[in-house]
Predicted model as a PDB file, atoms N, CA, C, CB and O in Angstrom, pLDDT in the B-factor column:
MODEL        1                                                                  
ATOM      1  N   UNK A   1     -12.226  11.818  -3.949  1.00 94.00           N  
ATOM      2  CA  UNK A   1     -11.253  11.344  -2.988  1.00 94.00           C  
ATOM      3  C   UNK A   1      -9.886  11.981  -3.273  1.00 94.00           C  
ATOM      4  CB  UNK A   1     -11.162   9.804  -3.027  1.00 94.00           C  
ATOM      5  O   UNK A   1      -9.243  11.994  -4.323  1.00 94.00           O  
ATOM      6  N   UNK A   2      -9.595  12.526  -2.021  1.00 97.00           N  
ATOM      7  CA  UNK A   2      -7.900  12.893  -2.140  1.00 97.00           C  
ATOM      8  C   UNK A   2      -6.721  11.471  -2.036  1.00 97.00           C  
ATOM      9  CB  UNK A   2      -7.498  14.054  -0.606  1.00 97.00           C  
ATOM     10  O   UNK A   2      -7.113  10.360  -1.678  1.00 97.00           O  
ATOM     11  N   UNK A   3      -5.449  11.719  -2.366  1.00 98.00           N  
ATOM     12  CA  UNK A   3      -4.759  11.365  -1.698  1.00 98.00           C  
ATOM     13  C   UNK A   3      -3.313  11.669  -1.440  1.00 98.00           C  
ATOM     14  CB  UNK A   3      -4.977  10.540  -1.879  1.00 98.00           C  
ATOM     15  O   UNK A   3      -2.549  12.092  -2.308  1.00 98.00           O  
ATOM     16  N   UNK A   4      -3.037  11.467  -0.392  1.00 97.00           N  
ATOM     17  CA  UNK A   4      -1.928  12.232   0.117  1.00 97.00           C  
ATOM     18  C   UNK A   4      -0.578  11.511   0.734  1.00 97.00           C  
ATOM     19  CB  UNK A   4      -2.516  13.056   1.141  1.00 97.00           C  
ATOM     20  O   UNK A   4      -0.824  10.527   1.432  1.00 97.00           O  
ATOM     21  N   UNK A   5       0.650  11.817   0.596  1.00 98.00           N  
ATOM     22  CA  UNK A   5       1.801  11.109   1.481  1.00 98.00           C  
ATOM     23  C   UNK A   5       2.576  12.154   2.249  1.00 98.00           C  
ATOM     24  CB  UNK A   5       2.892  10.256   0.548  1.00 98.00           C  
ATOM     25  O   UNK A   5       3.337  13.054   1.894  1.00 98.00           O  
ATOM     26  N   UNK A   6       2.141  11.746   3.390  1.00 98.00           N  
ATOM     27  CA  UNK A   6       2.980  12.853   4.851  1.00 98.00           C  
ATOM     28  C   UNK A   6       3.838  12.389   5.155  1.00 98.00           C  
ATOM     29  CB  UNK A   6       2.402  13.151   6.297  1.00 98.00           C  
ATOM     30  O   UNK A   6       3.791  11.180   5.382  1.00 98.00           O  
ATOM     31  N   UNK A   7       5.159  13.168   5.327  1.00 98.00           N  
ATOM     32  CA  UNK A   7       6.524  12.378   5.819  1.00 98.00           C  
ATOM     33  C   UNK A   7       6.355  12.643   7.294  1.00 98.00           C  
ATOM     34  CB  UNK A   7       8.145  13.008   5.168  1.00 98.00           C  
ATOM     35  O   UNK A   7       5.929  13.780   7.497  1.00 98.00           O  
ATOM     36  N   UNK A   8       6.588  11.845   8.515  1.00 98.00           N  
ATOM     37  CA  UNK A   8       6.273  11.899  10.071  1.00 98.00           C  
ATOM     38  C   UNK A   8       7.264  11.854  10.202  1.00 98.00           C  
ATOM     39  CB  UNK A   8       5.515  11.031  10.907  1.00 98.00           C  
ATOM     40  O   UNK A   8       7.982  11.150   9.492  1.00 98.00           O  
ATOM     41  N   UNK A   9       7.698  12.588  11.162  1.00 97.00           N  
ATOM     42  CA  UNK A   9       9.119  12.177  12.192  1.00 97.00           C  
ATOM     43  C   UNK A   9       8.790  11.668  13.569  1.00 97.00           C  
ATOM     44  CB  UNK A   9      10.127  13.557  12.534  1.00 97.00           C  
ATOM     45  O   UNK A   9       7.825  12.122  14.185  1.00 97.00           O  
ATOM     46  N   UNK A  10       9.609  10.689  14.089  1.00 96.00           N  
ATOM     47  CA  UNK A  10       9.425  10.524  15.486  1.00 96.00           C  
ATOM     48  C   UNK A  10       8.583   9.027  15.523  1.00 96.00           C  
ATOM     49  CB  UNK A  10       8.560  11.921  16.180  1.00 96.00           C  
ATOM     50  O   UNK A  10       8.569   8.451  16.611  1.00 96.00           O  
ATOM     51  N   UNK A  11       7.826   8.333  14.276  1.00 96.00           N  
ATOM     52  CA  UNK A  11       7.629   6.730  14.025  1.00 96.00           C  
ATOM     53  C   UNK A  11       9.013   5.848  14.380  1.00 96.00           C  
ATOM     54  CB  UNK A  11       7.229   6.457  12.295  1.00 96.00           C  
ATOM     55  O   UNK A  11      10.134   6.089  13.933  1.00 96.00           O  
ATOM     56  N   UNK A  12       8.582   4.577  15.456  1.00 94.00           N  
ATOM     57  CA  UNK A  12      10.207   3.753  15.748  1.00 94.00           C  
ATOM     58  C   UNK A  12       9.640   2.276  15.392  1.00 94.00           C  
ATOM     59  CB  UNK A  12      11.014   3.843  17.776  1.00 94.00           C  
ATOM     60  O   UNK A  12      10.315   1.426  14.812  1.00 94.00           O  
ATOM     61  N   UNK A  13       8.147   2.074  15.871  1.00 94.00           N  
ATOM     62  CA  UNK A  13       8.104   0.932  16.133  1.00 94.00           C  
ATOM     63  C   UNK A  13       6.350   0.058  15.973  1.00 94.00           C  
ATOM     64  CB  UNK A  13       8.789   1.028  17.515  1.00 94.00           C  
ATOM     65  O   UNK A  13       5.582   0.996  15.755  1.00 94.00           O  
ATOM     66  N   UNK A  14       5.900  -0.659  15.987  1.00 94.00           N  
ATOM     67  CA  UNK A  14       5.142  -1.037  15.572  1.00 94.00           C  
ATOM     68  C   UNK A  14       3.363  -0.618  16.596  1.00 94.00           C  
ATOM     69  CB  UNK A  14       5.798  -2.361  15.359  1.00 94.00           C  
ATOM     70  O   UNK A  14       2.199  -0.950  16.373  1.00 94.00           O  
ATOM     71  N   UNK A  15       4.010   0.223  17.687  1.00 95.00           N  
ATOM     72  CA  UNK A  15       3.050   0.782  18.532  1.00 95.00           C  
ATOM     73  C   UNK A  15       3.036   2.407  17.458  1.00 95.00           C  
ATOM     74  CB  UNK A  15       3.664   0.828  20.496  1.00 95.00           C  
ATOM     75  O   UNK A  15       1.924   2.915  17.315  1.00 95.00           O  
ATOM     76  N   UNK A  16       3.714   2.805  17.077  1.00 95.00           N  
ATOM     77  CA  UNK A  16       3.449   4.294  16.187  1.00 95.00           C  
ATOM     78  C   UNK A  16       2.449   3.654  14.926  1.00 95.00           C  
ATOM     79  CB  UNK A  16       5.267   5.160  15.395  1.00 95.00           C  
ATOM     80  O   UNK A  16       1.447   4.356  14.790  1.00 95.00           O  
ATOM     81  N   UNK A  17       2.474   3.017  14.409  1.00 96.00           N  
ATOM     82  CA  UNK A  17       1.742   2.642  13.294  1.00 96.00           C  
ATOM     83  C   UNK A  17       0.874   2.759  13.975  1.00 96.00           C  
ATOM     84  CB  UNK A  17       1.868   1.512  12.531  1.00 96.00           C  
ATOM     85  O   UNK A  17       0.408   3.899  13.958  1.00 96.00           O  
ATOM     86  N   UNK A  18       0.126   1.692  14.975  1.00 96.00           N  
ATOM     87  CA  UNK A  18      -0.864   1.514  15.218  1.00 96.00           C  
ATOM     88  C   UNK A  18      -1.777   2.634  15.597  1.00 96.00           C  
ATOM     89  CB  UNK A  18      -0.735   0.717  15.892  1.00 96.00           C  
ATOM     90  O   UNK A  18      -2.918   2.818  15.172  1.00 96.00           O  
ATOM     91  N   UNK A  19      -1.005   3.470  16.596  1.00 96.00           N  
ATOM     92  CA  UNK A  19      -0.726   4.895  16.918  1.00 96.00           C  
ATOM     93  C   UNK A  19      -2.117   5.912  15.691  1.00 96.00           C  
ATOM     94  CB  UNK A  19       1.393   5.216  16.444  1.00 96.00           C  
ATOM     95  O   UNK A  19      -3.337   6.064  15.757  1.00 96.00           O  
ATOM     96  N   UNK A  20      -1.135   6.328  14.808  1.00 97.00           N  
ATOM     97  CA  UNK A  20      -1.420   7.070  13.117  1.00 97.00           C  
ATOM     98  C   UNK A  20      -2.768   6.282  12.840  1.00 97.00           C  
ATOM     99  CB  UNK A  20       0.043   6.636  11.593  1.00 97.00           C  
ATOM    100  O   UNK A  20      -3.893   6.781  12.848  1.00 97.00           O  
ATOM    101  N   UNK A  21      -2.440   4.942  12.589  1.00 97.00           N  
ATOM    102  CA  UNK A  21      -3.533   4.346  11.547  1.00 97.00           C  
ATOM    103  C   UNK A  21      -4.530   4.088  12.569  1.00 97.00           C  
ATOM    104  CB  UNK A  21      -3.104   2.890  10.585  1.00 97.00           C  
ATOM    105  O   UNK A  21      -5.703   4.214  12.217  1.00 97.00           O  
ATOM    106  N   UNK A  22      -4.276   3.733  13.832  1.00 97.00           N  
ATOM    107  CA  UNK A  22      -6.091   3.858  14.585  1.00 97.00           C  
ATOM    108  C   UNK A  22      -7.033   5.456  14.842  1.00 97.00           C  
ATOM    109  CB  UNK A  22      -5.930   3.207  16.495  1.00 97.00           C  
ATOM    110  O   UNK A  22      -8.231   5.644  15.057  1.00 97.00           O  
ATOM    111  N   UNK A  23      -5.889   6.400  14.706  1.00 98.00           N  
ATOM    112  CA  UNK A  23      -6.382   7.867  15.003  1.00 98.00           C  
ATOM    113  C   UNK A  23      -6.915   8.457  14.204  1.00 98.00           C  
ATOM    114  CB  UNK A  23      -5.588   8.702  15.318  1.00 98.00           C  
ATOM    115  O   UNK A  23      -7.946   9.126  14.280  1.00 98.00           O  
ATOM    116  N   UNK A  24      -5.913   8.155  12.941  1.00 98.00           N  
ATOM    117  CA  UNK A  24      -6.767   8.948  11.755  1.00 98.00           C  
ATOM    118  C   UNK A  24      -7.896   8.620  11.366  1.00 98.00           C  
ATOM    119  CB  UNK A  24      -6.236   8.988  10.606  1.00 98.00           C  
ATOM    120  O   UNK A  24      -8.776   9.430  11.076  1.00 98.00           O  
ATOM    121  N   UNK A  25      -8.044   6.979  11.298  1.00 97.00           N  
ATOM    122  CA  UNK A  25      -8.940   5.809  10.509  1.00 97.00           C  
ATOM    123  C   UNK A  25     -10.011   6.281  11.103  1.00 97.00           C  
ATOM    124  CB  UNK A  25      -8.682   4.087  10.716  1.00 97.00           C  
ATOM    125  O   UNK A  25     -11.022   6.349  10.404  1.00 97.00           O  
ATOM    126  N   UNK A  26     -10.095   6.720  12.489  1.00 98.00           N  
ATOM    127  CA  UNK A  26     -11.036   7.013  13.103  1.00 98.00           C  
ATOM    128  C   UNK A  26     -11.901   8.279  12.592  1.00 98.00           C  
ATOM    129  CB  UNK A  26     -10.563   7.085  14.275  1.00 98.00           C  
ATOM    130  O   UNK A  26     -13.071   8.437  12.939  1.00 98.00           O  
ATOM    131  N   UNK A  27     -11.317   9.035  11.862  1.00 98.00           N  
ATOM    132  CA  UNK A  27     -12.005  10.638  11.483  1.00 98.00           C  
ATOM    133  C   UNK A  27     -12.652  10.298  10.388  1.00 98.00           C  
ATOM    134  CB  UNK A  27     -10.947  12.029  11.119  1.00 98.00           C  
ATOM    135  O   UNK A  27     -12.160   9.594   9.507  1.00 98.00           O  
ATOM    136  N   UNK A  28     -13.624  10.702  10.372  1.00 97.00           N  
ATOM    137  CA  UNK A  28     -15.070  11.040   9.377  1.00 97.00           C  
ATOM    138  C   UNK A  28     -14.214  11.242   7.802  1.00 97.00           C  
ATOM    139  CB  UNK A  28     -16.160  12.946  10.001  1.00 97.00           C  
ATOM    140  O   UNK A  28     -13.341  12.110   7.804  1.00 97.00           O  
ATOM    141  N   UNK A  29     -14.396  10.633   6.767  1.00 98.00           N  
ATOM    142  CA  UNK A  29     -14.073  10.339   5.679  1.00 98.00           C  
ATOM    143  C   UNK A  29     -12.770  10.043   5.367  1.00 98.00           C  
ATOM    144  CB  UNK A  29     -14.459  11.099   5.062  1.00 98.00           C  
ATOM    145  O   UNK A  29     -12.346  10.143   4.216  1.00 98.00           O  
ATOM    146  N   UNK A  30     -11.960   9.613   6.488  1.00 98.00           N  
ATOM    147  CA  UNK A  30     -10.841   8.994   5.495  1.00 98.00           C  
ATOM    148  C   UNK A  30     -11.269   7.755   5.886  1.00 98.00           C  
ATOM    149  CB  UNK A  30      -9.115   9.319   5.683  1.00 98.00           C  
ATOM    150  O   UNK A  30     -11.818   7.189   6.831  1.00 98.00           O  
ATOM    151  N   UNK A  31     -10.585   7.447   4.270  1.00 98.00           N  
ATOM    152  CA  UNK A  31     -11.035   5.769   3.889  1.00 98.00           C  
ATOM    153  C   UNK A  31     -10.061   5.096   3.740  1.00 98.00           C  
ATOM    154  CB  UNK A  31     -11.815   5.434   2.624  1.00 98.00           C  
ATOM    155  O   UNK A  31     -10.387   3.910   3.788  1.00 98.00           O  
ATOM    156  N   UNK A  32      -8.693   5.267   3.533  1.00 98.00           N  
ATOM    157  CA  UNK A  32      -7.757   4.089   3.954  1.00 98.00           C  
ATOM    158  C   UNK A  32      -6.318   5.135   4.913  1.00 98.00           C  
ATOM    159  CB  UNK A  32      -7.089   3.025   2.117  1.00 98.00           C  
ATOM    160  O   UNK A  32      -6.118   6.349   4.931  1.00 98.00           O  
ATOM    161  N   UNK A  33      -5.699   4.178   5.476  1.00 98.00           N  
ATOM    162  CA  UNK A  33      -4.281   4.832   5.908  1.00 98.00           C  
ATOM    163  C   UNK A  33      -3.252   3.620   5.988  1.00 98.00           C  
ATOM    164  CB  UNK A  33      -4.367   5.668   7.503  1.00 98.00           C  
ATOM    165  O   UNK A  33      -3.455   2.442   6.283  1.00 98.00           O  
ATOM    166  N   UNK A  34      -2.259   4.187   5.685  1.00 97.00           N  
ATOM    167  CA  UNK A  34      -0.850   3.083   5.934  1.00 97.00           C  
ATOM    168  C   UNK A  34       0.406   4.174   6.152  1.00 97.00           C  
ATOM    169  CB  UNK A  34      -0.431   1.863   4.254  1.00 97.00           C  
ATOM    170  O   UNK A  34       0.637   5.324   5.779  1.00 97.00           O  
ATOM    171  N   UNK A  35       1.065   3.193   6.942  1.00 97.00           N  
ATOM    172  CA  UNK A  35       2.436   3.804   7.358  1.00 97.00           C  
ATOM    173  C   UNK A  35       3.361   3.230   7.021  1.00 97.00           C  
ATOM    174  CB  UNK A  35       2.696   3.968   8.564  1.00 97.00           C  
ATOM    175  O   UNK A  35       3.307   2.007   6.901  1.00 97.00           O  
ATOM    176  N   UNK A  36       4.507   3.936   6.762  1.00 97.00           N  
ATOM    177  CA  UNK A  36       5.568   3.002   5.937  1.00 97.00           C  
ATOM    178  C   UNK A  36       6.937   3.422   7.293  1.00 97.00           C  
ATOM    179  CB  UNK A  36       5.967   3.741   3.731  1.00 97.00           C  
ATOM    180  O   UNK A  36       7.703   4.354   7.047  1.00 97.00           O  
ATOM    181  N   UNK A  37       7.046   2.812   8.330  1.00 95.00           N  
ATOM    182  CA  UNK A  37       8.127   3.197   9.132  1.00 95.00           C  
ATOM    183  C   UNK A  37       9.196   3.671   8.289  1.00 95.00           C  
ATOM    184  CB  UNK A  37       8.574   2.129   9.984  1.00 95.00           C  
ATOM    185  O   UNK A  37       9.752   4.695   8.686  1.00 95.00           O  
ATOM    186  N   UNK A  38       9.763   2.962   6.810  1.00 95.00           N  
ATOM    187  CA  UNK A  38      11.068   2.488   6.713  1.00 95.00           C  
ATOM    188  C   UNK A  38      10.845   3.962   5.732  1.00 95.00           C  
ATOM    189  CB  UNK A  38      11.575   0.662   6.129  1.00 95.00           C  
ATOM    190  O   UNK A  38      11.531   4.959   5.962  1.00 95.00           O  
ATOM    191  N   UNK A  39      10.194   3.946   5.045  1.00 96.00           N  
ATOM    192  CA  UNK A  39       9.595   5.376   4.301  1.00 96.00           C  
ATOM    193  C   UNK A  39       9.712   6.814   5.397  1.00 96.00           C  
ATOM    194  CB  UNK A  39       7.655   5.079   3.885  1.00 96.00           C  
ATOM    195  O   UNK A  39      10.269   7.884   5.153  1.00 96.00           O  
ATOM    196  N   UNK A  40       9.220   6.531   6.242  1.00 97.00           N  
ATOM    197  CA  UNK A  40       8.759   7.745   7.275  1.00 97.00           C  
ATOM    198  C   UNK A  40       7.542   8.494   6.343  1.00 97.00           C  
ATOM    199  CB  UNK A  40      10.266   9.012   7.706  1.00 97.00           C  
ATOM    200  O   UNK A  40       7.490   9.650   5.922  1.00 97.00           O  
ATOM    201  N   UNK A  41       6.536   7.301   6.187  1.00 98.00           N  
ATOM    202  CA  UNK A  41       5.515   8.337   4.897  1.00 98.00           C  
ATOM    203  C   UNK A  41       4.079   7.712   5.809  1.00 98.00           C  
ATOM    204  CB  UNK A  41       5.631   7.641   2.433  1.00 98.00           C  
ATOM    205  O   UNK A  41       4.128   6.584   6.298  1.00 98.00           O  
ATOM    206  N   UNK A  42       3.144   8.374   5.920  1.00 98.00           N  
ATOM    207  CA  UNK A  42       1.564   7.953   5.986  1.00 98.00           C  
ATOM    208  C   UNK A  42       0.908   8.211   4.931  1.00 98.00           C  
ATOM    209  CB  UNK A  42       0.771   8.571   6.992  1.00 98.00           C  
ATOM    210  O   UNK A  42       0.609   9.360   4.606  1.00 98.00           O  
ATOM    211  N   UNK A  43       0.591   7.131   4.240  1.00 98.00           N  
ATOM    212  CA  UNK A  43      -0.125   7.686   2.941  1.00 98.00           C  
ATOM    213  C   UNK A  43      -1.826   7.607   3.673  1.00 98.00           C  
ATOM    214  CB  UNK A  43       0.212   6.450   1.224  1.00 98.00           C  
ATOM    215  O   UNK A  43      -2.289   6.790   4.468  1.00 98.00           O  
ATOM    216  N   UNK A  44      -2.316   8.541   3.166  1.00 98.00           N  
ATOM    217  CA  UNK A  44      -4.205   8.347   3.573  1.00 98.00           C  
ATOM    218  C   UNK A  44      -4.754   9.025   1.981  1.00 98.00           C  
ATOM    219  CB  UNK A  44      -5.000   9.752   5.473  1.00 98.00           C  
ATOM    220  O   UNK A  44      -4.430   9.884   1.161  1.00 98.00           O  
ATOM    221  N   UNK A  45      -5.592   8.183   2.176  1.00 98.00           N  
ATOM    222  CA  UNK A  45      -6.923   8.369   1.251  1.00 98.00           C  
ATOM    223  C   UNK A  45      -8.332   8.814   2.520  1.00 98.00           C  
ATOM    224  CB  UNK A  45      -7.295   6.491   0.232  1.00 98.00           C  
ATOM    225  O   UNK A  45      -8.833   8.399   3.565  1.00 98.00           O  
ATOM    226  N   UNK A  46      -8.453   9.937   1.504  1.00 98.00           N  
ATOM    227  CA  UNK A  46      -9.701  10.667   2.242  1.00 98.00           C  
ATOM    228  C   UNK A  46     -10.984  11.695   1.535  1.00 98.00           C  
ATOM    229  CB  UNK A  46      -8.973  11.593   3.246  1.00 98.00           C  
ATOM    230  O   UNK A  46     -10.874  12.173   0.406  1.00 98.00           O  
ATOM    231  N   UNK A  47     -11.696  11.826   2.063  1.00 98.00           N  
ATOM    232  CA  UNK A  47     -12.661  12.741   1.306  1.00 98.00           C  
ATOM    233  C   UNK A  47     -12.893  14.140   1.883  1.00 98.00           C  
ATOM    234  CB  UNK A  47     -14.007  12.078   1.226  1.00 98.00           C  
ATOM    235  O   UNK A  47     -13.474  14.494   2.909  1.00 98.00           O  
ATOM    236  N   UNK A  48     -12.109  15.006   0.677  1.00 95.00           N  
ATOM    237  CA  UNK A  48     -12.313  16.816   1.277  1.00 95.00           C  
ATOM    238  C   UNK A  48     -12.975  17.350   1.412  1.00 95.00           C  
ATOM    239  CB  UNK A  48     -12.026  17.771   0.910  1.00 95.00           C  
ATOM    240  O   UNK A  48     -12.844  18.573   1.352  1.00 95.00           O  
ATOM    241  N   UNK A  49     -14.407  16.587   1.753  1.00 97.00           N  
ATOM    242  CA  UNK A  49     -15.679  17.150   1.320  1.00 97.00           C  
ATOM    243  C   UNK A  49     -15.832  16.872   3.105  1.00 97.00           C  
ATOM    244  CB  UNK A  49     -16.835  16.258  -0.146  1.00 97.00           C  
ATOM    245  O   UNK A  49     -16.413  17.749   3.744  1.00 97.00           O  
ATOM    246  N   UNK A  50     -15.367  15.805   3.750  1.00 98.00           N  
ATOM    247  CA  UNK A  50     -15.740  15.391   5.274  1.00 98.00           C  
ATOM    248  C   UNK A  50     -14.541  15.609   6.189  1.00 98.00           C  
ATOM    249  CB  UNK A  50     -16.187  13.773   5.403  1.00 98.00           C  
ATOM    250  O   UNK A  50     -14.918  15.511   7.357  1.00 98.00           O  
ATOM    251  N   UNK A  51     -13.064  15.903   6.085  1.00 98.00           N  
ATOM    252  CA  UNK A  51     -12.078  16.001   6.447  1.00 98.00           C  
ATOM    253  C   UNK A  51     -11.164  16.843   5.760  1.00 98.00           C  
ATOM    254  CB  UNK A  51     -11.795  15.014   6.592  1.00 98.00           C  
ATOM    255  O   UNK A  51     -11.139  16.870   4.529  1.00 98.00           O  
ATOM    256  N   UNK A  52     -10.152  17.769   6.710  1.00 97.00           N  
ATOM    257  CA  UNK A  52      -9.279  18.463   5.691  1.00 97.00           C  
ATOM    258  C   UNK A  52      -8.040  17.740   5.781  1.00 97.00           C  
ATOM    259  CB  UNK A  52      -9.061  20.030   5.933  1.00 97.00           C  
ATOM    260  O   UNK A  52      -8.178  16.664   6.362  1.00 97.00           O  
ATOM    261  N   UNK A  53      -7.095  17.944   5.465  1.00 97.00           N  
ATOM    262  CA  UNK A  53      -5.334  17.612   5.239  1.00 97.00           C  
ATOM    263  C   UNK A  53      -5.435  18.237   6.541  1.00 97.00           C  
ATOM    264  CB  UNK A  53      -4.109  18.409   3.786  1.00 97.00           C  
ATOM    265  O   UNK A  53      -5.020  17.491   7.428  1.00 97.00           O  
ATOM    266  N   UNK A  54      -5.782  19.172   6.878  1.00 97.00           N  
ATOM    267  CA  UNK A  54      -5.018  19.850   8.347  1.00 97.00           C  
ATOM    268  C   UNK A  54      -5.631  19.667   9.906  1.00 97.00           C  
ATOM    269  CB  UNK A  54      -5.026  21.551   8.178  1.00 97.00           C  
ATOM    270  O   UNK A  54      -5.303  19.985  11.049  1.00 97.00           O  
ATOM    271  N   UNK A  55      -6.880  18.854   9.137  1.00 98.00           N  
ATOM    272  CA  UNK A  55      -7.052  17.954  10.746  1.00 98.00           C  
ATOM    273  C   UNK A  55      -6.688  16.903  10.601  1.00 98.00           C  
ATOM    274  CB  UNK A  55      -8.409  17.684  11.442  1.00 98.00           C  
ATOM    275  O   UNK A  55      -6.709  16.138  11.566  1.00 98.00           O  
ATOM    276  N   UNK A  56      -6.202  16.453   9.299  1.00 98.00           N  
ATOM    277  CA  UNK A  56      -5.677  14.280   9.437  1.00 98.00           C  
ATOM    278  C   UNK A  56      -4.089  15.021  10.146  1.00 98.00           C  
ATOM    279  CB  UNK A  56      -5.280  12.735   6.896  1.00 98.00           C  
ATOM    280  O   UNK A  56      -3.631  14.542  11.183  1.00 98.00           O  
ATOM    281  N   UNK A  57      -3.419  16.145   9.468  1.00 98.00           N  
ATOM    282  CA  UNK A  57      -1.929  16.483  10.327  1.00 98.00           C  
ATOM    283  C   UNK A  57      -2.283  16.873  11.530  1.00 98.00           C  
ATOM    284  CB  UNK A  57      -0.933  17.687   9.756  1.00 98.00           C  
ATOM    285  O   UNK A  57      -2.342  15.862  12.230  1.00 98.00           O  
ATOM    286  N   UNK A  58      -2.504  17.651  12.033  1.00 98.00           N  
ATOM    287  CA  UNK A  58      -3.184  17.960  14.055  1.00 98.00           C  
ATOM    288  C   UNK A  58      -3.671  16.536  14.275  1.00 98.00           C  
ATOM    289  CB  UNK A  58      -5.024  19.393  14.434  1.00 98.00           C  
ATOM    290  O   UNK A  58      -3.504  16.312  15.474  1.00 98.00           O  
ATOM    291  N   UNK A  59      -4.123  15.615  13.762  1.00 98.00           N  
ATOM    292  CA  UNK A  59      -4.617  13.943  14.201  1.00 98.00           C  
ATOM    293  C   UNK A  59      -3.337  13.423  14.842  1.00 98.00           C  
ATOM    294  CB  UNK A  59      -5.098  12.764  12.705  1.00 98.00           C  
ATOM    295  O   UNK A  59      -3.186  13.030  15.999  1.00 98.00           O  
ATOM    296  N   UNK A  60      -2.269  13.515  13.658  1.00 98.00           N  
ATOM    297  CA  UNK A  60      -1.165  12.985  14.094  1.00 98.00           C  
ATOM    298  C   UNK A  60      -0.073  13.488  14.909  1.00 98.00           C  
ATOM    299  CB  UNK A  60      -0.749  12.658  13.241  1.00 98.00           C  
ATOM    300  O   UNK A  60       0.751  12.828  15.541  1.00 98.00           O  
ATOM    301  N   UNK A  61      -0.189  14.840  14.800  1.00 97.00           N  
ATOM    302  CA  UNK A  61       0.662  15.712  15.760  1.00 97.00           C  
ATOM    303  C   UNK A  61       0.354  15.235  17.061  1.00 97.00           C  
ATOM    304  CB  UNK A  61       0.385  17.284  15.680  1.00 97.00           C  
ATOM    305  O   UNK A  61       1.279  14.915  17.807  1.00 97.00           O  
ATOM    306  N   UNK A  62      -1.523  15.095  17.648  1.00 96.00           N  
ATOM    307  CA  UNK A  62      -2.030  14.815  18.540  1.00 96.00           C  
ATOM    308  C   UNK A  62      -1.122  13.795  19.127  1.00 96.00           C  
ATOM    309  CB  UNK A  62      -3.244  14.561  18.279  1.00 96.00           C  
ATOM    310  O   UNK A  62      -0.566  13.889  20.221  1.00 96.00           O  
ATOM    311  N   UNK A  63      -1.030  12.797  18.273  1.00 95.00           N  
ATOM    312  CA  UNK A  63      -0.136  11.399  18.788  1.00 95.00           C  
ATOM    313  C   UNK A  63       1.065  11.493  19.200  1.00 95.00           C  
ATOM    314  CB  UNK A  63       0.085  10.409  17.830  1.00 95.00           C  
ATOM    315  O   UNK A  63       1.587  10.451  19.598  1.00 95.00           O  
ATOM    316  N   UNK A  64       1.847  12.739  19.228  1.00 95.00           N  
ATOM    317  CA  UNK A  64       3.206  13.011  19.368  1.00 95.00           C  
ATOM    318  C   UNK A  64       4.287  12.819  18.825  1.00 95.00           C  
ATOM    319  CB  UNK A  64       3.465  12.750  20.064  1.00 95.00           C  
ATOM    320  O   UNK A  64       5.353  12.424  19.296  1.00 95.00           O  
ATOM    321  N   UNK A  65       3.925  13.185  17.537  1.00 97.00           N  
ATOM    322  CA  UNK A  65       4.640  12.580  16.074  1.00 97.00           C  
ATOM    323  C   UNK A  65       4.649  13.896  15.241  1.00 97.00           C  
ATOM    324  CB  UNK A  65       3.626  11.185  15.142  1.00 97.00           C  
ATOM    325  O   UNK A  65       3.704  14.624  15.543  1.00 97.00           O  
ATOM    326  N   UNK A  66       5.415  14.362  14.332  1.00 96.00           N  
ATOM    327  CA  UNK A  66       5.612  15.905  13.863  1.00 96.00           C  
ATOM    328  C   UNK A  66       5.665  15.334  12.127  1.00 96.00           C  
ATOM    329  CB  UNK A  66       7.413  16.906  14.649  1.00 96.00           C  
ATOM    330  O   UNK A  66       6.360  14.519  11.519  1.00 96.00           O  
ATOM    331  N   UNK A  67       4.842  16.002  11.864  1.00 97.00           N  
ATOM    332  CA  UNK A  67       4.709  16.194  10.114  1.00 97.00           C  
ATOM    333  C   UNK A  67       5.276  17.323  10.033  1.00 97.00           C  
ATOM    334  CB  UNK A  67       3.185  16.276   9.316  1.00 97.00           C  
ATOM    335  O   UNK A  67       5.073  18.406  10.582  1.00 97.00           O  
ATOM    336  N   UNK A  68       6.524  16.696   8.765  1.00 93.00           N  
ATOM    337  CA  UNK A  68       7.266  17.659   8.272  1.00 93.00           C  
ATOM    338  C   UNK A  68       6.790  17.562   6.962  1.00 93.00           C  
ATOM    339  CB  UNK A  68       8.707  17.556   8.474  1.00 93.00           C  
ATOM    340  O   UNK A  68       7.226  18.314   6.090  1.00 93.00           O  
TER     341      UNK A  68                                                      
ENDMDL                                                                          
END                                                                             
């Protein structure tokens, strides 16, 4: 298991969480996600063996949210 903390820009409100953590949660081996608005961080736990780092970031880009 990896794990990772992405700083997002463009999280305001309690529809962006939901946003991140229903999209990603959804992809084939990650096993946890949380968002920290006040952070501007998504931490995910995932497995590199079923998912890369660069489709959980295009996951969230998808949502209209920019990982810096």
């Amino acid at each position: 298991m990896q794990k990772e903390s992405l700083t997002v820009e463009g999280m305001s409100c309690g529809h962006c969480v939901k946003a991140i953590e229903g999209s990603v949660g959804k992809l084939d081996g990650v096993k946890s996600v949380q968002v920290s608005l006040e952070d501007k961080k998504v931490e995910v736990e995932y497995d590199d063996s079923q998912v890369k780092i660069d489709d959980i970031k295009e996951t969230i880009d998808d949502q209209g949210y920019d990982v810096v």
